[in-house]
Structures are given as structure tokens and as C-alpha cells.
mmCIF file of the N, C-alpha and C atoms, coordinates in Angstrom:
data_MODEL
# 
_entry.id   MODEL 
# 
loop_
_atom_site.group_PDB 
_atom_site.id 
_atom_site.type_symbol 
_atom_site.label_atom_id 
_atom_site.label_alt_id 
_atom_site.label_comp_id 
_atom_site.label_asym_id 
_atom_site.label_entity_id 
_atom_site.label_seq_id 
_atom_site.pdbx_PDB_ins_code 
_atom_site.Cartn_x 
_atom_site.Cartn_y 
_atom_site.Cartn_z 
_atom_site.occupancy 
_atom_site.B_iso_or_equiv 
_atom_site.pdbx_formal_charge 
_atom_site.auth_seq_id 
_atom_site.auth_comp_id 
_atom_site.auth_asym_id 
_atom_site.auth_atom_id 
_atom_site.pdbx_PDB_model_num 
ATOM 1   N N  . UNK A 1 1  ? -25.560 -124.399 -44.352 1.00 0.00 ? 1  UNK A N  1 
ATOM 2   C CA . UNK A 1 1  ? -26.321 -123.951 -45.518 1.00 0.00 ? 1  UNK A CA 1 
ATOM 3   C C  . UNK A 1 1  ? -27.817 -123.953 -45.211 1.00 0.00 ? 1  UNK A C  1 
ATOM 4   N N  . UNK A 1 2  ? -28.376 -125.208 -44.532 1.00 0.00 ? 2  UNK A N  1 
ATOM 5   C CA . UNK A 1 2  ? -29.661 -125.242 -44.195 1.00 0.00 ? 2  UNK A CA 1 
ATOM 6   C C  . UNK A 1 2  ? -30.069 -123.720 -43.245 1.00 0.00 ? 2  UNK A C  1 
ATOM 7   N N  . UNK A 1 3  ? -29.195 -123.463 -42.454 1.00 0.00 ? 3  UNK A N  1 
ATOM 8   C CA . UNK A 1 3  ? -29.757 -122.306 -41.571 1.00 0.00 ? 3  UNK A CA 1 
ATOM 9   C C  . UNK A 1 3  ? -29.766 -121.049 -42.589 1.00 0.00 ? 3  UNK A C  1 
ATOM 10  N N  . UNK A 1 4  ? -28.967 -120.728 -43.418 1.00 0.00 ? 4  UNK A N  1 
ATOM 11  C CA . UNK A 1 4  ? -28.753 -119.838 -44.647 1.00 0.00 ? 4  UNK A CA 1 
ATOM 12  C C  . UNK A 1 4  ? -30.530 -119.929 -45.685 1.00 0.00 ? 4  UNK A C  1 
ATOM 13  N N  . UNK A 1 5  ? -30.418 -120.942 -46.095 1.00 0.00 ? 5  UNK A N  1 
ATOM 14  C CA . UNK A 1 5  ? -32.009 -121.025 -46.644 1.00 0.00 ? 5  UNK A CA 1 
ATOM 15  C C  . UNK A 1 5  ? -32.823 -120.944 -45.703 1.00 0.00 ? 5  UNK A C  1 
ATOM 16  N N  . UNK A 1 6  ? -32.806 -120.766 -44.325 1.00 0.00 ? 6  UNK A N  1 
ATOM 17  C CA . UNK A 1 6  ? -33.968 -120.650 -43.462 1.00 0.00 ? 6  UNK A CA 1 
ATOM 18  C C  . UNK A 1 6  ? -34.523 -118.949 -43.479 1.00 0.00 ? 6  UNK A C  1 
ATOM 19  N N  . UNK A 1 7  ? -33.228 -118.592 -43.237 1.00 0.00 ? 7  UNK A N  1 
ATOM 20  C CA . UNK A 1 7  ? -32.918 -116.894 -43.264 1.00 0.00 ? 7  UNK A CA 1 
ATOM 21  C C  . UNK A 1 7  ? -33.364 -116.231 -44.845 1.00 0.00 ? 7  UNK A C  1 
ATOM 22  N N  . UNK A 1 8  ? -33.245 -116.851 -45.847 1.00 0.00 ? 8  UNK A N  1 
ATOM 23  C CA . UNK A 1 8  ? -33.395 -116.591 -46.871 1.00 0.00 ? 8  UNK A CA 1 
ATOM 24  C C  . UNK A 1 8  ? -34.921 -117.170 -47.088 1.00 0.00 ? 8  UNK A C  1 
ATOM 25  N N  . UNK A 1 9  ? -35.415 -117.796 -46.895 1.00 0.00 ? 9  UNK A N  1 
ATOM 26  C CA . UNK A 1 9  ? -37.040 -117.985 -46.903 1.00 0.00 ? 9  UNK A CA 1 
ATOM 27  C C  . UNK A 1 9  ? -37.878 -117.824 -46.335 1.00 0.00 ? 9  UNK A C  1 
ATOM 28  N N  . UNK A 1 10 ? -37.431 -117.176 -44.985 1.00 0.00 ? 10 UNK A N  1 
ATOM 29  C CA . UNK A 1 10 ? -38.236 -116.196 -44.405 1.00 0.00 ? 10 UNK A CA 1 
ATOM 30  C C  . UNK A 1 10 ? -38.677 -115.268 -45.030 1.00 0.00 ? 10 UNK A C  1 
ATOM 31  N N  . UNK A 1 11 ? -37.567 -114.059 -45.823 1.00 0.00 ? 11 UNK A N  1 
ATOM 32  C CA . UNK A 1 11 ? -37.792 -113.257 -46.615 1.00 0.00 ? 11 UNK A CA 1 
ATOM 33  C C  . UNK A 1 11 ? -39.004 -113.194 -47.735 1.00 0.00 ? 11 UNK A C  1 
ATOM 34  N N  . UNK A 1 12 ? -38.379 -114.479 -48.469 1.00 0.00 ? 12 UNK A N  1 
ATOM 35  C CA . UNK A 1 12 ? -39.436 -114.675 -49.486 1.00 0.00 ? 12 UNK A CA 1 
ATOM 36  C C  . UNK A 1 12 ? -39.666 -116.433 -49.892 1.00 0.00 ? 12 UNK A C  1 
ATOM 37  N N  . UNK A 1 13 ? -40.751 -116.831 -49.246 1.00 0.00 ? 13 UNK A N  1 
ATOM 38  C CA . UNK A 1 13 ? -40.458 -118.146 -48.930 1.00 0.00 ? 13 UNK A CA 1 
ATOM 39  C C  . UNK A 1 13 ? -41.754 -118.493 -50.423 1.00 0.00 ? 13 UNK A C  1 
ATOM 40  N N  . UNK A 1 14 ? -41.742 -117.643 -51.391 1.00 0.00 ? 14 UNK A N  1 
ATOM 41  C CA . UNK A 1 14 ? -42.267 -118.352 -52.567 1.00 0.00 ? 14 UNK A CA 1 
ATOM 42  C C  . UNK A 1 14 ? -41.179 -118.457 -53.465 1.00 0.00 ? 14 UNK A C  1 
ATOM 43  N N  . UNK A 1 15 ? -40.191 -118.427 -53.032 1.00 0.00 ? 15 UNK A N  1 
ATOM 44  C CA . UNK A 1 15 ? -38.305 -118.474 -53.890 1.00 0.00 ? 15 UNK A CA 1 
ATOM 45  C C  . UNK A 1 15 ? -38.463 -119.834 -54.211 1.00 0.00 ? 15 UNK A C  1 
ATOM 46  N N  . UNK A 1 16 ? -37.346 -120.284 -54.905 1.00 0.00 ? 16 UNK A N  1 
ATOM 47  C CA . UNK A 1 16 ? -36.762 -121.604 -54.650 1.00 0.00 ? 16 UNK A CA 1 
ATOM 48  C C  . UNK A 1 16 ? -35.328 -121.404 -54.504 1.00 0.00 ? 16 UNK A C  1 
ATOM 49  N N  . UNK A 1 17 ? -34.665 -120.736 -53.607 1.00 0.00 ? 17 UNK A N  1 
ATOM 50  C CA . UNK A 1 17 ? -33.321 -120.132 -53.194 1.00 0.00 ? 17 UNK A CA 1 
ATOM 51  C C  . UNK A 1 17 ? -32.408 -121.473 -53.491 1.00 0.00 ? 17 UNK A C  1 
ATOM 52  N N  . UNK A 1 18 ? -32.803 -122.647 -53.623 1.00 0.00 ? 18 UNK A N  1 
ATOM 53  C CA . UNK A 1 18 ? -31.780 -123.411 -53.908 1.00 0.00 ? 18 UNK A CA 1 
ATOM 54  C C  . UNK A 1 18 ? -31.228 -123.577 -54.975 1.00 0.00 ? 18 UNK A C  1 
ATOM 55  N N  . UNK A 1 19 ? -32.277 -123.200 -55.982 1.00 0.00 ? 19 UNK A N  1 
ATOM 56  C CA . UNK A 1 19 ? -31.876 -123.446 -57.139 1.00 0.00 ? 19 UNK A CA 1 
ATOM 57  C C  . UNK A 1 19 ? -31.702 -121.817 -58.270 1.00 0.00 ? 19 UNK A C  1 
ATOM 58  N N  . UNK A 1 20 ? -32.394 -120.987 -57.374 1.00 0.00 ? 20 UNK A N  1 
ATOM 59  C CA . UNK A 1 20 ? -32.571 -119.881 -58.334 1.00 0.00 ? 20 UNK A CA 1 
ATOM 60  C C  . UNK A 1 20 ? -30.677 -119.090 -57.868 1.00 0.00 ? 20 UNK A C  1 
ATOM 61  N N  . UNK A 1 21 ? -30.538 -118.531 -59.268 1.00 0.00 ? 21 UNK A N  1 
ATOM 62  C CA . UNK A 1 21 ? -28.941 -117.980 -59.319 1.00 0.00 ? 21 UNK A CA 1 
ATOM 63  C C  . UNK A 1 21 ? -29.493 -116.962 -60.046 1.00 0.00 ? 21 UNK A C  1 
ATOM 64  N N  . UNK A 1 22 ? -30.556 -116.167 -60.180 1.00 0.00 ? 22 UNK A N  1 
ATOM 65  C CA . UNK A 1 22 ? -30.375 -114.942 -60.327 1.00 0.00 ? 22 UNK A CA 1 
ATOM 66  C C  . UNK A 1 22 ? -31.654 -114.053 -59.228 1.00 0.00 ? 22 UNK A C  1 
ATOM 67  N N  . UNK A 1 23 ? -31.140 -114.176 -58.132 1.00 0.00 ? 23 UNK A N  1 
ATOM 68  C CA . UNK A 1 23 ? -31.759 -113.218 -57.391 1.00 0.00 ? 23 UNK A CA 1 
ATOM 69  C C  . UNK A 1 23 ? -31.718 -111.783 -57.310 1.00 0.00 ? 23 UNK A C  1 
ATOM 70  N N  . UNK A 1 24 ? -30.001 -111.260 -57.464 1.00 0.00 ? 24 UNK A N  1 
ATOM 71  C CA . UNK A 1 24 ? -30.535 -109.721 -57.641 1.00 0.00 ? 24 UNK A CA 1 
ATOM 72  C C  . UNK A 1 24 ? -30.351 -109.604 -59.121 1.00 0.00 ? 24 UNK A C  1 
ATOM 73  N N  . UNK A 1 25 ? -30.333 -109.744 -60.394 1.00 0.00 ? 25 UNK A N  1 
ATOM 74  C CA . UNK A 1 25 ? -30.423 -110.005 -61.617 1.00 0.00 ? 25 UNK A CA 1 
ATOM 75  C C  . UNK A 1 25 ? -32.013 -109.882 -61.768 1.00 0.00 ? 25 UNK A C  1 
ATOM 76  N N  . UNK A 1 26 ? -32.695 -110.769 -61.227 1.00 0.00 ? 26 UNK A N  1 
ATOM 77  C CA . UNK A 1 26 ? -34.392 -110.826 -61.582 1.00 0.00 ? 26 UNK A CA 1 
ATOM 78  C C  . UNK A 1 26 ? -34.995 -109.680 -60.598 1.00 0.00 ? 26 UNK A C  1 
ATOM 79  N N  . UNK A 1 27 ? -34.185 -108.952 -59.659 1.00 0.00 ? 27 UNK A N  1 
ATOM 80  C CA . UNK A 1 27 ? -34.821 -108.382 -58.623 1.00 0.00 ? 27 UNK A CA 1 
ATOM 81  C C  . UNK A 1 27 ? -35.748 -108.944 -57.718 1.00 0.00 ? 27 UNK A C  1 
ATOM 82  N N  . UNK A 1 28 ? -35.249 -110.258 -57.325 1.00 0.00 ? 28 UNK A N  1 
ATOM 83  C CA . UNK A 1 28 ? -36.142 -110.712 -56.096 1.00 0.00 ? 28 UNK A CA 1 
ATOM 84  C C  . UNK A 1 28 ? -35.691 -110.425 -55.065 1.00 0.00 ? 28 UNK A C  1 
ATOM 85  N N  . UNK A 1 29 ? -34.371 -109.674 -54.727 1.00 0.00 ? 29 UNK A N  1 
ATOM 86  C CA . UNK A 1 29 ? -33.815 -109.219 -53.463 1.00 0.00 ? 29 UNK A CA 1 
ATOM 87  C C  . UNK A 1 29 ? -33.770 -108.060 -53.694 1.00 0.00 ? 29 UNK A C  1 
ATOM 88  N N  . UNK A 1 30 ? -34.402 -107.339 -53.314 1.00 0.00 ? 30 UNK A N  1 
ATOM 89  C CA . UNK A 1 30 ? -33.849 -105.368 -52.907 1.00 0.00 ? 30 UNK A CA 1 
ATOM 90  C C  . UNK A 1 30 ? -33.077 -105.553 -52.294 1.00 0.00 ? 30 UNK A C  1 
ATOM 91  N N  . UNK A 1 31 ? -32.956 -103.957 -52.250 1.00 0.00 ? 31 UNK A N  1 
ATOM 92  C CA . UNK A 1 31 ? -31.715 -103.157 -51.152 1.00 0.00 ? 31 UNK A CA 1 
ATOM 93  C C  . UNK A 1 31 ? -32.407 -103.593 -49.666 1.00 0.00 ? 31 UNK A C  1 
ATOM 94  N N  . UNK A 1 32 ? -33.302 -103.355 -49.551 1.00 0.00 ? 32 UNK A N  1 
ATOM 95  C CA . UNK A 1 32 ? -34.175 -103.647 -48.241 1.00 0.00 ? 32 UNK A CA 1 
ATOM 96  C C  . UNK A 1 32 ? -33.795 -104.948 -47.672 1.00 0.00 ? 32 UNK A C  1 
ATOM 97  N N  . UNK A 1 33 ? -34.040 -106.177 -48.750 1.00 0.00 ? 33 UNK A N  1 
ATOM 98  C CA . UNK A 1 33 ? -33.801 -107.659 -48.183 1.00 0.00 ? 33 UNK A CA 1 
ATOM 99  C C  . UNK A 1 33 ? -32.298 -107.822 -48.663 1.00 0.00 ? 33 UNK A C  1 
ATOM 100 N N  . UNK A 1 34 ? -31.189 -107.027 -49.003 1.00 0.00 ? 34 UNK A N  1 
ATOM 101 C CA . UNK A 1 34 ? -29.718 -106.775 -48.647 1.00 0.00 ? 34 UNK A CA 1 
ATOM 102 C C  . UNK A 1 34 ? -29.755 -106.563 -47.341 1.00 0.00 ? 34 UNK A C  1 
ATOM 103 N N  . UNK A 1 35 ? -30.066 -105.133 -47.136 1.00 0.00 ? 35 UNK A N  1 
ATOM 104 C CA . UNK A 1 35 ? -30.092 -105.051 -45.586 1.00 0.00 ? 35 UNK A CA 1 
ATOM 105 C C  . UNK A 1 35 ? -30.059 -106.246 -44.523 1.00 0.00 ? 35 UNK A C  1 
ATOM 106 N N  . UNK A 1 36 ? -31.120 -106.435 -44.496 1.00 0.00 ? 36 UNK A N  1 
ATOM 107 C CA . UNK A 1 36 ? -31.584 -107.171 -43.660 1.00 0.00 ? 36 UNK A CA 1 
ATOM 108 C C  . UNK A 1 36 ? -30.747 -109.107 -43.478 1.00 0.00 ? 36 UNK A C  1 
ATOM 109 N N  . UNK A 1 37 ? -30.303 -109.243 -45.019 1.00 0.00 ? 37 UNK A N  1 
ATOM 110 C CA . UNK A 1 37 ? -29.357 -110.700 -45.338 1.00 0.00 ? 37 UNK A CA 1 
ATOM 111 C C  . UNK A 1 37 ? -28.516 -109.993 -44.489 1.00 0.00 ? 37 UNK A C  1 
ATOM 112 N N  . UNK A 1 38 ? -27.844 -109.094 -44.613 1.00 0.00 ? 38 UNK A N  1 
ATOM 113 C CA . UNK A 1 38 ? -26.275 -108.739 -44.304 1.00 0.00 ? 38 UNK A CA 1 
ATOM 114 C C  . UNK A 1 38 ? -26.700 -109.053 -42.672 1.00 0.00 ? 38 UNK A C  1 
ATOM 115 N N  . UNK A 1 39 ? -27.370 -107.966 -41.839 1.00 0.00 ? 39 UNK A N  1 
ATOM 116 C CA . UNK A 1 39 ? -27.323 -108.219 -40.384 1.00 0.00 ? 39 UNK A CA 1 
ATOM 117 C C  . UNK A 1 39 ? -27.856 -109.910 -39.626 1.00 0.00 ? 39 UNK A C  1 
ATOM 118 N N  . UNK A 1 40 ? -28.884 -110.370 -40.820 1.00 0.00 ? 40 UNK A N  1 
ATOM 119 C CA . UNK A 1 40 ? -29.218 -111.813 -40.530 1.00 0.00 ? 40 UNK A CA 1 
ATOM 120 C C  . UNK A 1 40 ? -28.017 -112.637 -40.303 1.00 0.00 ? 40 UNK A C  1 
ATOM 121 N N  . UNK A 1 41 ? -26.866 -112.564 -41.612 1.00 0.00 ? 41 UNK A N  1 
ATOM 122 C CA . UNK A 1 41 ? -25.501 -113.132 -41.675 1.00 0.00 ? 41 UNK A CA 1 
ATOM 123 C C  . UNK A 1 41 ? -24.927 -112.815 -40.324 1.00 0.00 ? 41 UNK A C  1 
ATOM 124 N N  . UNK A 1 42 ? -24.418 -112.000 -40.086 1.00 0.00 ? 42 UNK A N  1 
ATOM 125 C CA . UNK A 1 42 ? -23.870 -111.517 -38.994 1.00 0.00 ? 42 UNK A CA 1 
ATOM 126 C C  . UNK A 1 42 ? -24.164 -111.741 -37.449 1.00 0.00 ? 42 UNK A C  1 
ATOM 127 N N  . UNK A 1 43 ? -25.623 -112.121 -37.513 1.00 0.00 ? 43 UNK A N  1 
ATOM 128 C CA . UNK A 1 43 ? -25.836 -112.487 -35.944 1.00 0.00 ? 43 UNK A CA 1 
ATOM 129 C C  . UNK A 1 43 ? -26.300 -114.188 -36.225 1.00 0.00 ? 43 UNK A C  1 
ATOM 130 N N  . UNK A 1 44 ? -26.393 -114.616 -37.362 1.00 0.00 ? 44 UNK A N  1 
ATOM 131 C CA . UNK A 1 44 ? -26.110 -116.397 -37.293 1.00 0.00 ? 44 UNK A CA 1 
ATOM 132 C C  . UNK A 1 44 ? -25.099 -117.093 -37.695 1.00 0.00 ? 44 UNK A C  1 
ATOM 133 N N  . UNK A 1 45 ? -24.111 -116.310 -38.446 1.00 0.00 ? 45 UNK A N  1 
ATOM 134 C CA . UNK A 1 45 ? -22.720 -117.031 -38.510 1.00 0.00 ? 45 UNK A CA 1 
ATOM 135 C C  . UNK A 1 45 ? -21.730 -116.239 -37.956 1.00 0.00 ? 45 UNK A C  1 
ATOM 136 N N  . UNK A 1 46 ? -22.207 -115.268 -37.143 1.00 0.00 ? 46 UNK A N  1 
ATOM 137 C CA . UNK A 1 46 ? -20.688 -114.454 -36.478 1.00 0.00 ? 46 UNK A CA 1 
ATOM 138 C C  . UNK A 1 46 ? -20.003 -113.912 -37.432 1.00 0.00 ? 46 UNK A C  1 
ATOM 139 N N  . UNK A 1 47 ? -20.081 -113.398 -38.911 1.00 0.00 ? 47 UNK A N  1 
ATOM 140 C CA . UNK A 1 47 ? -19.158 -112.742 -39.094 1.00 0.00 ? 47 UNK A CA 1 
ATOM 141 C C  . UNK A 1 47 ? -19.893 -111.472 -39.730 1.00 0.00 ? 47 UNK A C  1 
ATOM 142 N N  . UNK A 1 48 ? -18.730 -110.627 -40.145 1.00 0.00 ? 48 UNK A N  1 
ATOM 143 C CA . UNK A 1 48 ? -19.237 -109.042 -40.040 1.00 0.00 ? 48 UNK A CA 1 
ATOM 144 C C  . UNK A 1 48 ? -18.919 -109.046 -41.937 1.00 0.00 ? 48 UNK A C  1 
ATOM 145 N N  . UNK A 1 49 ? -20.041 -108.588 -42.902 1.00 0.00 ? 49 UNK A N  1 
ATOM 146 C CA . UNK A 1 49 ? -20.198 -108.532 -44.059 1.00 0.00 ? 49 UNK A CA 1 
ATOM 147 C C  . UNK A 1 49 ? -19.726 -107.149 -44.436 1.00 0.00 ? 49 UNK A C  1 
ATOM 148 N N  . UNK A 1 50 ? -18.056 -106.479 -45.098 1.00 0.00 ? 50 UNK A N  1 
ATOM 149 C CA . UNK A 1 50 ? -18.129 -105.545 -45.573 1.00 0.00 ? 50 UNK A CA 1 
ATOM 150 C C  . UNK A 1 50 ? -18.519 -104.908 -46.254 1.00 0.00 ? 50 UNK A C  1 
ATOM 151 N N  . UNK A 1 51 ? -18.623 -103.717 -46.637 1.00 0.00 ? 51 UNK A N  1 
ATOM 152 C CA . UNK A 1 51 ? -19.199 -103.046 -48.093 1.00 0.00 ? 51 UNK A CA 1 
ATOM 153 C C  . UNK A 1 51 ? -18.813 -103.661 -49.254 1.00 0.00 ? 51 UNK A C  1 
ATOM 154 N N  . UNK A 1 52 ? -16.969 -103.984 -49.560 1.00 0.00 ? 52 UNK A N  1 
ATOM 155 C CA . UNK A 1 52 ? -16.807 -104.544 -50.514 1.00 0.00 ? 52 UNK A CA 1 
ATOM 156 C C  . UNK A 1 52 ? -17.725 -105.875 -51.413 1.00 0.00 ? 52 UNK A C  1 
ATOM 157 N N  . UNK A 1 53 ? -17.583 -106.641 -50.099 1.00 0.00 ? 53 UNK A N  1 
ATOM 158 C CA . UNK A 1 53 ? -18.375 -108.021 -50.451 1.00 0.00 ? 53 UNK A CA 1 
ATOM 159 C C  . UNK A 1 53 ? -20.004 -107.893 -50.475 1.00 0.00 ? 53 UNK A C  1 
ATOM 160 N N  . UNK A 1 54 ? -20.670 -106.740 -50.942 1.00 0.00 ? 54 UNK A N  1 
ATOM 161 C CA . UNK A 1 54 ? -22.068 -106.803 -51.379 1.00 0.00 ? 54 UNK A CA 1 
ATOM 162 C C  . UNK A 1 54 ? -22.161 -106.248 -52.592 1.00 0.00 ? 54 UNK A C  1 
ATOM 163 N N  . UNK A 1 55 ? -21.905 -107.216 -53.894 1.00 0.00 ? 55 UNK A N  1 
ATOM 164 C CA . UNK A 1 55 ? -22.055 -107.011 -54.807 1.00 0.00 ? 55 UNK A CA 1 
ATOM 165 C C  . UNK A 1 55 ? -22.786 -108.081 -55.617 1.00 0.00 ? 55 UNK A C  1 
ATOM 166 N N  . UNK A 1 56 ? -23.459 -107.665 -56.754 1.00 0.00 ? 56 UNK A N  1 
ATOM 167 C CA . UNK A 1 56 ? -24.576 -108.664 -56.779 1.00 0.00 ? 56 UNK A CA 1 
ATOM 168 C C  . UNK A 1 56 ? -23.906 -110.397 -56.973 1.00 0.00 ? 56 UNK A C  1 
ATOM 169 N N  . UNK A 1 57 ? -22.711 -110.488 -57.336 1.00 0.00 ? 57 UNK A N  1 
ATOM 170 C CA . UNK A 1 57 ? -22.170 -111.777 -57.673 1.00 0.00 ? 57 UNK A CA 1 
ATOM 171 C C  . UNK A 1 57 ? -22.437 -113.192 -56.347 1.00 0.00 ? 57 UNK A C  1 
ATOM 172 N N  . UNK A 1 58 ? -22.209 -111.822 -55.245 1.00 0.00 ? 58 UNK A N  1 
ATOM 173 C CA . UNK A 1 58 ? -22.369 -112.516 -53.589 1.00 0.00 ? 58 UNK A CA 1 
ATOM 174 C C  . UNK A 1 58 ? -23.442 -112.541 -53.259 1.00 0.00 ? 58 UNK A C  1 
ATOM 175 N N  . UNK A 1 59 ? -24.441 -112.083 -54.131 1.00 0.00 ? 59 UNK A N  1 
ATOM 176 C CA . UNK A 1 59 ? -26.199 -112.442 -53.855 1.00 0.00 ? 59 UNK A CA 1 
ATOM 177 C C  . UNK A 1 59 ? -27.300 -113.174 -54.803 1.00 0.00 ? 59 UNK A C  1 
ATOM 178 N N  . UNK A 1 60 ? -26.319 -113.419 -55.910 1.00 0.00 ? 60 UNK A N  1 
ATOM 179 C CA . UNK A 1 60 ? -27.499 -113.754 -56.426 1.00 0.00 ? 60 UNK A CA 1 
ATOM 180 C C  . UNK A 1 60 ? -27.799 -115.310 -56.592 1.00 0.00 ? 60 UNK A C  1 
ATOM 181 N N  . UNK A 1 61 ? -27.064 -116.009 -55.608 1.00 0.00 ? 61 UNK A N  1 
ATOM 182 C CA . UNK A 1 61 ? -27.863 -117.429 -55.536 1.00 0.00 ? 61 UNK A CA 1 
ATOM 183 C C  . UNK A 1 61 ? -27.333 -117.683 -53.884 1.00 0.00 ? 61 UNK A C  1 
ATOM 184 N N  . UNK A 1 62 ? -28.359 -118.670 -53.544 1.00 0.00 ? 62 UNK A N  1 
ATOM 185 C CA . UNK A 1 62 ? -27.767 -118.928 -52.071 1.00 0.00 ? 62 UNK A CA 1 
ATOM 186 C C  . UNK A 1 62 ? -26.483 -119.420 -51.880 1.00 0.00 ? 62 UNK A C  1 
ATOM 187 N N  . UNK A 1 63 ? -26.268 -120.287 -53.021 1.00 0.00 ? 63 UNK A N  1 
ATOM 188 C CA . UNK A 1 63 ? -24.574 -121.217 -53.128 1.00 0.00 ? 63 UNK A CA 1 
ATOM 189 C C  . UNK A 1 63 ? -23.759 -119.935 -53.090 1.00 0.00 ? 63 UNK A C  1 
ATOM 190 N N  . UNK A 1 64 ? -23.673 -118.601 -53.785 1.00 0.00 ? 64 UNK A N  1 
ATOM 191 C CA . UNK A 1 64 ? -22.786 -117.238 -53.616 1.00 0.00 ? 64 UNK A CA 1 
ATOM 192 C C  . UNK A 1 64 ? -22.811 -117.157 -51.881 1.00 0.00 ? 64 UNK A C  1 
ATOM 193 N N  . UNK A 1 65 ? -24.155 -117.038 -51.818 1.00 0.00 ? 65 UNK A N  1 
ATOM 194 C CA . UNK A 1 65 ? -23.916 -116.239 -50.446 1.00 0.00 ? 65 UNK A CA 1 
ATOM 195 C C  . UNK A 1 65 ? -23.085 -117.257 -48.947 1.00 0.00 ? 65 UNK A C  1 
ATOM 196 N N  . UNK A 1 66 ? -23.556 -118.513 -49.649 1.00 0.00 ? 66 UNK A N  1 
ATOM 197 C CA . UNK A 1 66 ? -23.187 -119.405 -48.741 1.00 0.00 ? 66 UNK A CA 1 
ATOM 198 C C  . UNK A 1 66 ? -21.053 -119.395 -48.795 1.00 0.00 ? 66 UNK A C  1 
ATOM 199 N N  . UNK A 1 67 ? -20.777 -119.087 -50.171 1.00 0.00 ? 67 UNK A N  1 
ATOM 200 C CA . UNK A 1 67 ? -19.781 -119.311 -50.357 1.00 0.00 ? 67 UNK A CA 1 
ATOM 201 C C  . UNK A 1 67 ? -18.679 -117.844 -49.593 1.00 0.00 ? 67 UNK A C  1 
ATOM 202 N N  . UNK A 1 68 ? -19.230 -116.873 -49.568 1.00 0.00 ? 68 UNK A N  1 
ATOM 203 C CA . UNK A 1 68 ? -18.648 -115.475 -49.366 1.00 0.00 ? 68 UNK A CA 1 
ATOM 204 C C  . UNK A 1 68 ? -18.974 -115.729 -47.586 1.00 0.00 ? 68 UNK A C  1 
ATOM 205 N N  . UNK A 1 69 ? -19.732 -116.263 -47.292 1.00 0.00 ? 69 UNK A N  1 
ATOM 206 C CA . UNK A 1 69 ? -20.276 -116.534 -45.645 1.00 0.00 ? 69 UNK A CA 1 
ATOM 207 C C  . UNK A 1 69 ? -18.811 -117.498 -45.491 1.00 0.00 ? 69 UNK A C  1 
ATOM 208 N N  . UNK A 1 70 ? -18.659 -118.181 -46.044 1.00 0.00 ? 70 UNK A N  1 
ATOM 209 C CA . UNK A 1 70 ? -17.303 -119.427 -45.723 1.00 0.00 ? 70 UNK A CA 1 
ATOM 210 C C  . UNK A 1 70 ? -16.131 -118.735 -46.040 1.00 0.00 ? 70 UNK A C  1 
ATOM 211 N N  . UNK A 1 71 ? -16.435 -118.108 -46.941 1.00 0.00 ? 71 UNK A N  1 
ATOM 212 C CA . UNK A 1 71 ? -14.727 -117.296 -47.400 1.00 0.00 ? 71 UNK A CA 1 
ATOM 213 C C  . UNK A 1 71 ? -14.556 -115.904 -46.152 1.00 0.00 ? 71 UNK A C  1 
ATOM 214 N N  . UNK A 1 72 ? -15.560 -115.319 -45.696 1.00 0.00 ? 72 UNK A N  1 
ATOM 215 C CA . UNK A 1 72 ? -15.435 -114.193 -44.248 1.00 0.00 ? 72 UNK A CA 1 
ATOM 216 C C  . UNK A 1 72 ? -15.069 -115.420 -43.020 1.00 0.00 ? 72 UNK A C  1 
ATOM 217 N N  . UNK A 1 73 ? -15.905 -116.035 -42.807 1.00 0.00 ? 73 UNK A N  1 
ATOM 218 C CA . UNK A 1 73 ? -15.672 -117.097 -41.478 1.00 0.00 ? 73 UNK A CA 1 
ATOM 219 C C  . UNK A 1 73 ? -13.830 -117.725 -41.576 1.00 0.00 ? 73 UNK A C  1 
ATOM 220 N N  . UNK A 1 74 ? -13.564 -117.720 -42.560 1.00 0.00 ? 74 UNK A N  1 
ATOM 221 C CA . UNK A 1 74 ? -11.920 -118.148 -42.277 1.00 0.00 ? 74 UNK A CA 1 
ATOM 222 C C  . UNK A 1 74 ? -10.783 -116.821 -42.172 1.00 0.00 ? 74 UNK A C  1 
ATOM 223 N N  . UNK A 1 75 ? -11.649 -115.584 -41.949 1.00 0.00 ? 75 UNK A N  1 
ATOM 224 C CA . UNK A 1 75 ? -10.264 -114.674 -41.856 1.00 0.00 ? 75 UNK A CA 1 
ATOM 225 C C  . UNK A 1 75 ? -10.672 -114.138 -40.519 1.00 0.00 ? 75 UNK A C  1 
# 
């Protein structure tokens, strides 16, 4: 999770990604910083993020994203 908030506060490190649960809801994540989560995911936890699973439910707090990152890593 810690490496997940690292990746995620790079982006926008005036967040408080730990606690905030409406990131794409408030629009603090574009399509742009989608982009860029999805390929971040992918080359620090090894797994490959489909189309299905980018919907705002899987972005809008780090605990989502952390959780959809654990639910891809077991298949």
C-alpha cells in the first residue's frame, strides 16, 4: 500500500490519498492521471489493469485502488 501512495502522490502530493474517497467524484484524478495510475500499476505490481476494472468505484480512494490491485494480483 505504502508504494501505491507513493505513486499516487507523486501525481498530486497536496492529496491526502489516505483518507480522501472521492477522488474521481471531486475530480482530483483526470483521465490523464488514469492513464498514467493504470501503467504506474502495471510496472510496480506486475499486473495488467483491464478496461473493465477502470471505473470510478476502483479510483476513487486509494483503499479501492489498493483493493482491485489485490483482487488482479490473485488471478
Amino acid at each position: 500500500m505504502e508504494e501505491l501512495l507513493d505513486i499516487l502522490k507523486e501525481l498530486h502530493p497536496d492529496v491526502d490519498f489516505e483518507h480522501c474517497t472521492t477522488l474521481i467524484d471531486d475530480k482530483i484524478l483526470d483521465s490523464i492521471d488514469i492513464v498514467s495510475l493504470v501503467a504506474e500499476i502495471n510496472d510496480a505490481f506486475d499486473v495488467a489493469v483491464p478496461a473493465e476494472e477502470i471505473v470510478p468505484e476502483n479510483f476513487n480512494s486509494a483503499q479501492a485502488l489498493w483493493e482491485m490491485i489485490q483482487r488482479l494480483d490473485e488471478v
